[in-house]
C-alpha positions, 0 to 999 in steps of 0.5 A: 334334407333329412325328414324330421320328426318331433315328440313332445312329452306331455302325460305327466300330472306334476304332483309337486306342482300341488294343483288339479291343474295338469303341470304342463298346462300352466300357463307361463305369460298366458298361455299354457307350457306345453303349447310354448313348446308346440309353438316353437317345434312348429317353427322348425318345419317338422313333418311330423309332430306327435304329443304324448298324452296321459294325465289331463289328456282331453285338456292337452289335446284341446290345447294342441288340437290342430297343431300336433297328433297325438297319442296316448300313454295310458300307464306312466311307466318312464320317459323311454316308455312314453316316447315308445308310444310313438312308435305306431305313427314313427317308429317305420319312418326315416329320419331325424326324431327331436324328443323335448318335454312340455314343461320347458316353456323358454326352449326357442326354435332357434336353439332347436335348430341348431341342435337339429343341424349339429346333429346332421351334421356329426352324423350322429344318432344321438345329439343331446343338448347340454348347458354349462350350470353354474350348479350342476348339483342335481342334474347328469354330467356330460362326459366327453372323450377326448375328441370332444364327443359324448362318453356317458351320461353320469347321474349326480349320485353316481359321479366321482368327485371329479365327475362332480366338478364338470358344470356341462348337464343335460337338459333332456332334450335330444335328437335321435335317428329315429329308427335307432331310436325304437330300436333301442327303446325295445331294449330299455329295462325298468331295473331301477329303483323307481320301476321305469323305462328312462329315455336316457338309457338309450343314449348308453344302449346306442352308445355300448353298440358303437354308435356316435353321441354328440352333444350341442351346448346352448349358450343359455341355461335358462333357456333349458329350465324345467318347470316341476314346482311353483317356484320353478314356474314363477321363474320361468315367468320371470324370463319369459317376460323379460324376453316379452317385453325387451322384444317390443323395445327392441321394435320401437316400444317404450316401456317405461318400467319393464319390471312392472309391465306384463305382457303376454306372449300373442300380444302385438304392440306398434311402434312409439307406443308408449307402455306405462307401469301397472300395466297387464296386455293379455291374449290376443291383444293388437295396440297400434302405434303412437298410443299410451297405456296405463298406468295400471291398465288392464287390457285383454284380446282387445283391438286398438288402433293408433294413437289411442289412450288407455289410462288407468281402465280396464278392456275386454274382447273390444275393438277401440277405434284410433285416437280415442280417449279411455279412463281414468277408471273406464270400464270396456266390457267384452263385445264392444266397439269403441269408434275413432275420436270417440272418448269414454272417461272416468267412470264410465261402463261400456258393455256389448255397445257400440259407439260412434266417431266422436262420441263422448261420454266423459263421466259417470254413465253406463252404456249397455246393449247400446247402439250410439251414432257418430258425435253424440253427447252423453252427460253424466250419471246417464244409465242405458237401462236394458234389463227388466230382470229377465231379458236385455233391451237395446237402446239406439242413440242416433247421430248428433243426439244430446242426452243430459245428464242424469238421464235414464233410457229405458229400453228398448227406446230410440233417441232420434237424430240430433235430438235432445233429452232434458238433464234428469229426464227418464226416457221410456218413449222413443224420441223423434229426431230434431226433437227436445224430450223431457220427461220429469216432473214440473218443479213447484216451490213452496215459499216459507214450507221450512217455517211452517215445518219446524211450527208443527214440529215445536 
């Protein structure tokens, strides 16, 4: 097979995008364009993939790092002078190179593929890929002869009336013969109105010396969208998550309202998990089989296993066990495991804890820098109290353990085995296992105090 290389244009800024925010790195279904794009092309086995950096460069190459090499285009001077950046890490090699821009986030490997082997196949040393747009106003035309291959490239302002009628564009994406490619990049003129060097002026150098210059439509313009504004980006939001979501329904995913539900692109879902409306799945996201989420839920780069329940709560950076009962209105903070059977109802906080099989903790209660064994029973309105204002205490809650509700554990503090702390108890000693704690004051009754109350006060 022909060595194949890959360009990815990342150095502009995007000034209509209005943001400090460098436009390729916004993210579409959470994660940044750019690395949609990066994703993709790594699909295709390239030998070589180079990103082209300028404006937000460090964050670019933090985004790719590992992924791509990069090089840098100090002053943006055009797309043909960007791609020319290449040319100290390509330009000797032979072969096949891709150019794509990283503002397209829906572009898919397959489609690159095909525009890869169309391209080998012609033997051409230009393939561009096209669309058929239901309004080609504004973007080229693509002008075929008469044995279907690529006569020129017409820019809208520049096309005849009947030009002006042709709905197949180009999208900006190509396959060139990579030595033919900076060849012709040397002889690129910047004699336009704007000053630059345009990649697409190679297609008409190569062309003007009798090369051959194919074109390869895709079936979906939408695919091909380009993102320069808000608008266009909340577009391709738009598209992006209904191919998200109907993946995961075509895997065995109900998603009750898929116009309400918003997942992002790394998220793993198992099948007959049920997804209910309002609900957000974000990052690195693993949900195992048989569970339910939501409605409105929010939950991110957390590990659950099957069969579990997340009702109306929000979890972060957890691990949360199989047949677990979250919410409504629970709060799982990051760096916390949640055991298998364990439940943590309505309004309960868990943060940095870990809590073991069957624990329950059903309402009302604050869990932090705590340890909790297997089948502890924690009441309501009990509060793990770790912070003295300056530094975190860990609270350890042994198996078996019984903590009424109402409770305060001031850490750093050790609740036994199987022991049990009296409802309204403050804990500031550890407690032995087996052992019954309580810590509050004796109650005294004052018979006919109202009465004598209200005398004083006549």
């Amino acid at each position: 097979m022909t060595n194949r290389f890959a360009v990815i244009l990342a150095a502009g800024q995007g000034t209509r995008m209005k943001s400090k925010l460098y436009k390729v790195l916004h993210p579409v279904c959470g994660k940044p364009m750019v690395e949609h794009v990066a994703d993709q092309v790594l699909q295709l086995e390239t030998d070589k993939i180079v990103t082209v950096i300028g404006h937000g460069a460090e964050q670019v190459r933090s985004c790719l790092e590992g992924k791509t090499a990069f090089v840098l285009q100090e002053e943006q001077l055009g797309t043909g002078h960007a791609v020319l950046q290449a040319e100290p890490v390509l330009g000797n090699k032979d072969g096949t190179t891709l150019v794509v821009c990283g503002d397209t986030p829906l572009l898919q490997a397959e489609t690159l593929k095909a525009l890869f082997e169309e391209h080998e196949r012609k033997q051409a040393k230009v393939t561009i890929l096209t669309a058929t747009a239901p309004d080609p106003a504004g973007y080229g035309r693509i002008i075929r002869n008469a044995a279907g291959f690529v006569e020129k490239i017409v820019e809208h302002k520049d096309a005849s009336p009947e030009e002006q009628q042709v709905k197949e564009i180009n999208t900006g994406v190509y396959c060139f013969d990579n030595r033919a490619l900076f060849e012709a990049l040397k002889h690129v003129s910047n004699d336009n109105a704007q000053g630059e060097y345009y990649l697409p002026d190679v297609v008409g150098i190569l062309k003007s010396q009798g090369e051959t210059v194919v074109a390869y439509k895709t079936e979906s313009i939408e695919e091909t969208l380009g993102v320069n504004d808000r608008v266009q980006l909340s577009e391709a939001e738009r598209i992006m998550r209904k191919r998200i979501n109907e993946r995961h329904m075509r895997n065995g995913v109900t998603i009750l309202d898929p116009r309400q539900t918003y997942i992002e692109a790394d998220v793993e879902i198992g099948q007959d998990t049920v997804i209910y409306p309002g609900t957000k799945l974000s990052g690195k996201t693993v949900i195992g089989e048989d569970c339910k989420i939501g409605p409105n839920s929010d939950i991110t780069d957390c590990v659950i296993g099957n069969g579990t329940e997340v009702r109306q709560s929000v979890a972060e950076n957890s691990e949360i066990g199989a047949s677990v009962h979250v919410g409504p209105y629970a709060h799982i903070r990051p760096d916390s495991s949640i055991s298998d059977e364990a439940k943590i109802g309505n309004f309960v906080e868990v943060k940095k804890s870990t809590v073991g099989k069957g624990s329950k903790a059903s309402h009302l209660t604050y869990i932090g820098d705590a340890e909790v064994g297997a089948g502890v029973n924690i009441g309501c309105g009990t509060i793990t109290v770790n912070y003295d204002g300056k530094h975190k205490f860990k609270t350890v809650i042994e198996d078996g353990a019984f903590v009424g509700c109402n409770s305060n554990l001031i850490a750093p503090v050790t609740v036994g085995e199987n022991a049990y702390i009296a409802a309204g108890s403050t804990i500031t000693d550890d407690v032995p296992g087996e052992a019954l704690s309580i810590a509050r004051a004796r109650q005294v009754n004052k018979e006919n105090y109202v009465q004598k109350l209200k005398h004083k006060q006549q």
